[in-house]
C-alpha positions in Angstrom: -8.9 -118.1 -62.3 -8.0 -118.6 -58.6 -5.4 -116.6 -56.8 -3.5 -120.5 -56.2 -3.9 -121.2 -60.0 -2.8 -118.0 -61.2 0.7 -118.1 -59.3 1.1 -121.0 -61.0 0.8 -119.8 -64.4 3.5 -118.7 -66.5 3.6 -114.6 -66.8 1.9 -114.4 -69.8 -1.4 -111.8 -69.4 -3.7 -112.8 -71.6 -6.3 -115.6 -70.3 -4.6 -119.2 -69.9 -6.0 -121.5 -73.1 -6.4 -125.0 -69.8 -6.8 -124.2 -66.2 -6.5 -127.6 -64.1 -7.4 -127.1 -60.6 -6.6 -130.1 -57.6 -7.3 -132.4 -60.6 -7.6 -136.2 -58.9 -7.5 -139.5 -61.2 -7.9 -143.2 -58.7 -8.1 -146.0 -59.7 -10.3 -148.2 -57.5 -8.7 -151.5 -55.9 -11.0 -154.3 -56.1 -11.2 -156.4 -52.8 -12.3 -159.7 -53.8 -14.6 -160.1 -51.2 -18.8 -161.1 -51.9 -20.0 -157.8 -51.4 -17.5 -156.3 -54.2 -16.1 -153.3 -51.4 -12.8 -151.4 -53.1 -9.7 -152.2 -50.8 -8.4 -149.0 -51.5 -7.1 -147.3 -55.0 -4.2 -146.6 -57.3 -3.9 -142.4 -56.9 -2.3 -142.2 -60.2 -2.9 -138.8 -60.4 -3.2 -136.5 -56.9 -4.7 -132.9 -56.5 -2.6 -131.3 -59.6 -2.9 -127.6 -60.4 -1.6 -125.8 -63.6 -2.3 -123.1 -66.2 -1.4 -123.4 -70.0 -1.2 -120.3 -71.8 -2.0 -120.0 -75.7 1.5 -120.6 -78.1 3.3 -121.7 -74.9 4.6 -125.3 -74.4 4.9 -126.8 -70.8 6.8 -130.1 -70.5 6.0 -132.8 -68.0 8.4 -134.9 -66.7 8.9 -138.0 -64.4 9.9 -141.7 -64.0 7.6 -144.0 -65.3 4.8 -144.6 -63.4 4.7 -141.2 -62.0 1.2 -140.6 -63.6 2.5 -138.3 -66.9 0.2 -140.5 -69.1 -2.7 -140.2 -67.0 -2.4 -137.0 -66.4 -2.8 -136.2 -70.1 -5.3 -138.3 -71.1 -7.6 -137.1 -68.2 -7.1 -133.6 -69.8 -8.4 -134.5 -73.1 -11.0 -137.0 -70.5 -9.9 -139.9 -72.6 -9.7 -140.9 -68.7 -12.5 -139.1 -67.1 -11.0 -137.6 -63.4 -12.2 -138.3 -60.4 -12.3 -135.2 -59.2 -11.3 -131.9 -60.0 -11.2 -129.4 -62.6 -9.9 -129.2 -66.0 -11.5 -125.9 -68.1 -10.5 -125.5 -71.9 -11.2 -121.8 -73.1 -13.5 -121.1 -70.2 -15.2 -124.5 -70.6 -15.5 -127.1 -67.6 -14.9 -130.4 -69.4 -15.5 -132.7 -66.5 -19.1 -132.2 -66.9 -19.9 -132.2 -70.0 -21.2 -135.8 -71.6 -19.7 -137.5 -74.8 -21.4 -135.8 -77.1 -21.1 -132.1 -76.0 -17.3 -132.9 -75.8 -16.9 -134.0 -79.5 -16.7 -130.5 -80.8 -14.2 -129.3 -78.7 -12.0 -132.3 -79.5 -11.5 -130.8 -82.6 -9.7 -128.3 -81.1 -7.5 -130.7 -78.3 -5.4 -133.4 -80.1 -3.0 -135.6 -79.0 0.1 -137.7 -80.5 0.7 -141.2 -78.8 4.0 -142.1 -77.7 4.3 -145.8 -80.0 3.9 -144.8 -83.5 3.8 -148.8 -84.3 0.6 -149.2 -82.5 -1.3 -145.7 -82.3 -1.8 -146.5 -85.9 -4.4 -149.0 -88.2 -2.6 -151.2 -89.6 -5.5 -152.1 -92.0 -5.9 -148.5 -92.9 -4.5 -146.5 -95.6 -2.3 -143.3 -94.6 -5.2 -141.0 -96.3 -7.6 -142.7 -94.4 -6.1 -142.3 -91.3 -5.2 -138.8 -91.1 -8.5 -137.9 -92.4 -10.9 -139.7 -90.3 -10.8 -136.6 -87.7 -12.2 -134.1 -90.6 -14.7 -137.1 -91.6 -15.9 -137.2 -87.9 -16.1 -133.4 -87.3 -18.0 -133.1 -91.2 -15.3 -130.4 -92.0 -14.5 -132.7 -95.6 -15.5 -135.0 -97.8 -14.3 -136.0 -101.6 -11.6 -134.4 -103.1 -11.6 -131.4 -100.5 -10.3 -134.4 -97.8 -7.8 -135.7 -100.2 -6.4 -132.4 -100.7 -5.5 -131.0 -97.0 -4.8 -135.0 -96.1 -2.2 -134.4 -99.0 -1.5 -131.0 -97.1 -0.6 -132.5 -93.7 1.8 -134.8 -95.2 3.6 -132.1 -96.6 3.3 -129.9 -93.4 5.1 -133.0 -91.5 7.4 -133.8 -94.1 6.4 -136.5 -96.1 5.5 -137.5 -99.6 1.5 -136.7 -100.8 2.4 -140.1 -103.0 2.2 -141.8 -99.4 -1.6 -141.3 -99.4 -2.3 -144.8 -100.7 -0.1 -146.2 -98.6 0.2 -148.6 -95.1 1.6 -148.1 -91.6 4.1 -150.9 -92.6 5.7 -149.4 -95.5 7.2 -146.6 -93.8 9.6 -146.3 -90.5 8.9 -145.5 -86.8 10.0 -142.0 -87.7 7.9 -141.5 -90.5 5.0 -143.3 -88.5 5.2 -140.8 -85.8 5.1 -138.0 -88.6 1.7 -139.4 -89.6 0.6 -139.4 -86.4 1.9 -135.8 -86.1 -0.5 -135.0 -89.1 -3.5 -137.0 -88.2 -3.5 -134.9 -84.9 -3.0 -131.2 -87.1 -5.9 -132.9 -89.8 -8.5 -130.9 -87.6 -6.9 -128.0 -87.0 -6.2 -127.8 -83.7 -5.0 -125.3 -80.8 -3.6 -127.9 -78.2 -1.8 -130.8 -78.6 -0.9 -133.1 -76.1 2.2 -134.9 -77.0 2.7 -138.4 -74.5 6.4 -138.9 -75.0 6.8 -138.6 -79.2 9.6 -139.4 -79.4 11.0 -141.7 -76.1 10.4 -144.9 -79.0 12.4 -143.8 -81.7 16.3 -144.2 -81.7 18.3 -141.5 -80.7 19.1 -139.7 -84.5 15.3 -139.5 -85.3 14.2 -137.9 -82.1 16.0 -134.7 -82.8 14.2 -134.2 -86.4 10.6 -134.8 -84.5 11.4 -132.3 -81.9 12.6 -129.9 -84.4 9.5 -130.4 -86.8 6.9 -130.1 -83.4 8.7 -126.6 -83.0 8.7 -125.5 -86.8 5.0 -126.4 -86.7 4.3 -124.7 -83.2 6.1 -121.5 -84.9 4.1 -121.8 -88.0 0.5 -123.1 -86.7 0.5 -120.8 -83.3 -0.1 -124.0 -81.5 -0.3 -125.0 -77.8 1.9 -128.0 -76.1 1.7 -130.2 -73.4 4.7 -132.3 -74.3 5.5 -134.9 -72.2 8.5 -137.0 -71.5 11.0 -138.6 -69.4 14.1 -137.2 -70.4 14.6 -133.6 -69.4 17.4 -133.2 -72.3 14.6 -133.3 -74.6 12.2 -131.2 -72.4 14.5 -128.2 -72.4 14.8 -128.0 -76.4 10.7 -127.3 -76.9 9.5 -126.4 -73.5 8.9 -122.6 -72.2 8.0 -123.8 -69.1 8.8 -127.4 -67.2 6.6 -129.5 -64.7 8.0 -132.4 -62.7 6.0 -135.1 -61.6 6.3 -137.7 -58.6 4.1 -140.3 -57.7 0.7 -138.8 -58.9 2.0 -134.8 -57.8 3.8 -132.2 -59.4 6.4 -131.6 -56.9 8.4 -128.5 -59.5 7.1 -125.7 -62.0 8.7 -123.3 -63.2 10.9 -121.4 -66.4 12.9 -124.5 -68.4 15.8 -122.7 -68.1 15.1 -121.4 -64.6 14.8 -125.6 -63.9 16.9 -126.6 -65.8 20.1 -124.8 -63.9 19.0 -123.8 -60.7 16.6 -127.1 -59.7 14.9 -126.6 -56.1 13.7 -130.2 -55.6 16.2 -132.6 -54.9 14.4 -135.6 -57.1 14.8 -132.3 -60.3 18.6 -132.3 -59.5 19.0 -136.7 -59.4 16.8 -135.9 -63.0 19.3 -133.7 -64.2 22.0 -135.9 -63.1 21.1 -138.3 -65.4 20.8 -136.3 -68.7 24.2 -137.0 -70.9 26.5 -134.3 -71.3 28.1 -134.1 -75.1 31.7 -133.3 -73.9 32.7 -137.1 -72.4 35.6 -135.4 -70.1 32.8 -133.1 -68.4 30.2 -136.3 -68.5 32.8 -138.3 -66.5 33.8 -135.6 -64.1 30.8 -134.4 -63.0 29.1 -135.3 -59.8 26.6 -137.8 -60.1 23.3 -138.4 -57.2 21.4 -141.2 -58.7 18.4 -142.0 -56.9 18.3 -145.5 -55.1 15.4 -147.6 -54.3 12.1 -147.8 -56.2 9.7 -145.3 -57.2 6.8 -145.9 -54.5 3.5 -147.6 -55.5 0.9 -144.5 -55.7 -1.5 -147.6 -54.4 0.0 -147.2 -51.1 2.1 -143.5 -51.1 4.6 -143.0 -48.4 2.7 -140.1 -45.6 4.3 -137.0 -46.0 6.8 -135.6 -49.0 6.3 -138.5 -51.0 10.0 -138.5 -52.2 11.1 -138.9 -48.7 11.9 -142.7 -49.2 14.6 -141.6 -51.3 15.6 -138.2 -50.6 19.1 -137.8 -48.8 18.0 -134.7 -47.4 15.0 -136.1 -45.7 14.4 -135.7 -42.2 11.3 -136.5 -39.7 9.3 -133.5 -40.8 9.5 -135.1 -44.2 8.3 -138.7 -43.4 5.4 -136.7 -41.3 4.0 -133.0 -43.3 3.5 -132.6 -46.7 5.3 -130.1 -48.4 3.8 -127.4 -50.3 4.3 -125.6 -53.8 5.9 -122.5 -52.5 7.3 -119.4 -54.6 10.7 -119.4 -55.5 10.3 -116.2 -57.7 10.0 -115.9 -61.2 6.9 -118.1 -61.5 9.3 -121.0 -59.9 7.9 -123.2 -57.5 8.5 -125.9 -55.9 7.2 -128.4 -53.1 10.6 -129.5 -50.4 10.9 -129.3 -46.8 14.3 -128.7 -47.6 15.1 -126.6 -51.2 18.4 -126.8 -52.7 20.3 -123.5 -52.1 17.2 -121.3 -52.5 15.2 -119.3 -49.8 11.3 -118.8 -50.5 10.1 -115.9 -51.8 9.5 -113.2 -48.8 11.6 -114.7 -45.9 14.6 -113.1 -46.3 
């Protein structure tokens, strides 16, 4: 592991489980003319390094359109990168084909963000959480049956839904099948694309409690990722923030959480609900004006500077980098909020 990737690990000391190093995902621009030359591309994801550590769970936030999605799926290379690295227990998956990557999928799962769609709506509930142990020959027969019976009762549903369809049963309950279809193989990390940001507000709670009972139980690994930071703080050890295509904050949940660096972290917090309504009202609000930029065509330099009200010229010209904060916080801002980099003073 490189020096740069290391500092951006959390302090764990055994070996990180996924080491992603300047990892790059563009989309190319067609540009219509006879000879089919790109006009450019869409740089959904832009030179992104991080370390994920076995039993821990790292939460990704952003806007949409920030590149959280892509970002996971090139992990798992549902999306293959463009460039970069992304190693899973040692192994480089970027260059590995189709084939030598199916038996390491068994071990990286994912749960899709709309349980109404992720999900067959011609197939039966047993069916679909146990086509992953029919495609990785771990069962067959009555030994399937038996742990797809098992996963519904990890998730907290009924074995008697085995027979049944997507349709019978409610968003919740969908994304709990989903849940199980994705432990079916027995995995170590699950990528979680915002599980719960489709469900109403009283059902979200129970997911997130049930992904942490299982992460207690199972000794699984999390990227979970989502848009609301209220939700990130309940399950994540660590949090990532994500702007146009870059991470521009890492560091301890709670350590981001009350002490943000980055001034598009703090107009994120702003915008989390408080549960006392006198405090909610009181408090001082920043919200963040303007549109998130296209990462088609970023803005040179920091690329929140377009709506930063700290920015300055050196912002609209340099870009900043991740720099220590201390405590495995880092963060990327001309101009930090309150803080003073780690070894100047």
């Amino acid at each position: 592991m490189t020096d740069a990737l290391a500092k951006l690990d959390s302090p764990a000391l055994d070996e990180p489980l996924m080491e992603v190093q300047s990892l790059n995902k563009h989309f190319p621009l067609p540009g219509g003319s006879l000879f089919g030359k790109n006009k450019g591309a869409v740089r959904a994801v832009d030179g992104v390094s991080f370390a994920l550590r076995k039993g821990e769970t790292l939460g990704l936030v952003g806007e949409s359109g920030c590149g959280k999605s892509t970002l996971a799926r090139s992990l798992l290379q549902l999306l293959r990168p463009s460039s970069g690295s992304v190693k899973f227990r040692g192994v480089e998956l970027t260059e590995l084909s189709s084939k030598k990557l199916r038996p390491l999928r068994r071990d990286m799962q994912m749960i899709f963000q709309d349980p109404y769609t992720s999900l067959n709506p011609r197939k039966r509930v047993g069916h679909i959480i146990g086509e992953p142990l029919r495609i990785h020959g771990l069962a067959e027969g009555a030994e399937l049956e038996r742990r797809v019976r098992e996963k519904l009762d990890q998730v907290g549903l009924s074995g008697d839904y085995y027979g049944r369809y997507p349709h019978e049963f409610s968003g919740g309950q969908r994304q709990r099948i989903g849940i199980a279809r994705a432990l079916a193989p027995e995995p170590s990390l699950i990528v979680a694309d915002e599980p719960v940001s489709a469900l109403d507000v009283s059902i979200q709670g129970q997911i997130v409690n049930l992904m942490a009972d299982l992460q207690r139980d199972l000794d699984l690994t999390y990227l979970f990722v989502a848009h609301d930071l209220g939700v990130v703080r309940q399950v994540s050890d660590r949090i990532a923030v994500m702007y146009v295509g870059k991470i521009v904050e890492i560091g301890p949940a709670e350590s981001v959480y009350t002490n943000p660096i980055h001034p598009y972290t703090a107009s994120l917090l702003a915008a989390v609900p408080i549960p006392d309504p006198r405090a909610n009202e009181a408090r001082e609000r920043n919200p963040l004006e303007g549109d998130v930029p296209s990462p088609s065509d970023p803005p040179p330099g920091c690329r929140f500077h377009t709506r930063c009200p700290f920015a300055d010229e050196i912002c609209e010209q340099e870009e900043p980098p991740l720099v220590d904060y201390g405590n495995g916080h880092f963060a990327a801002c001309h101009h930090p909020l309150g803080r003073t980099p780690r070894g100047t003073g």
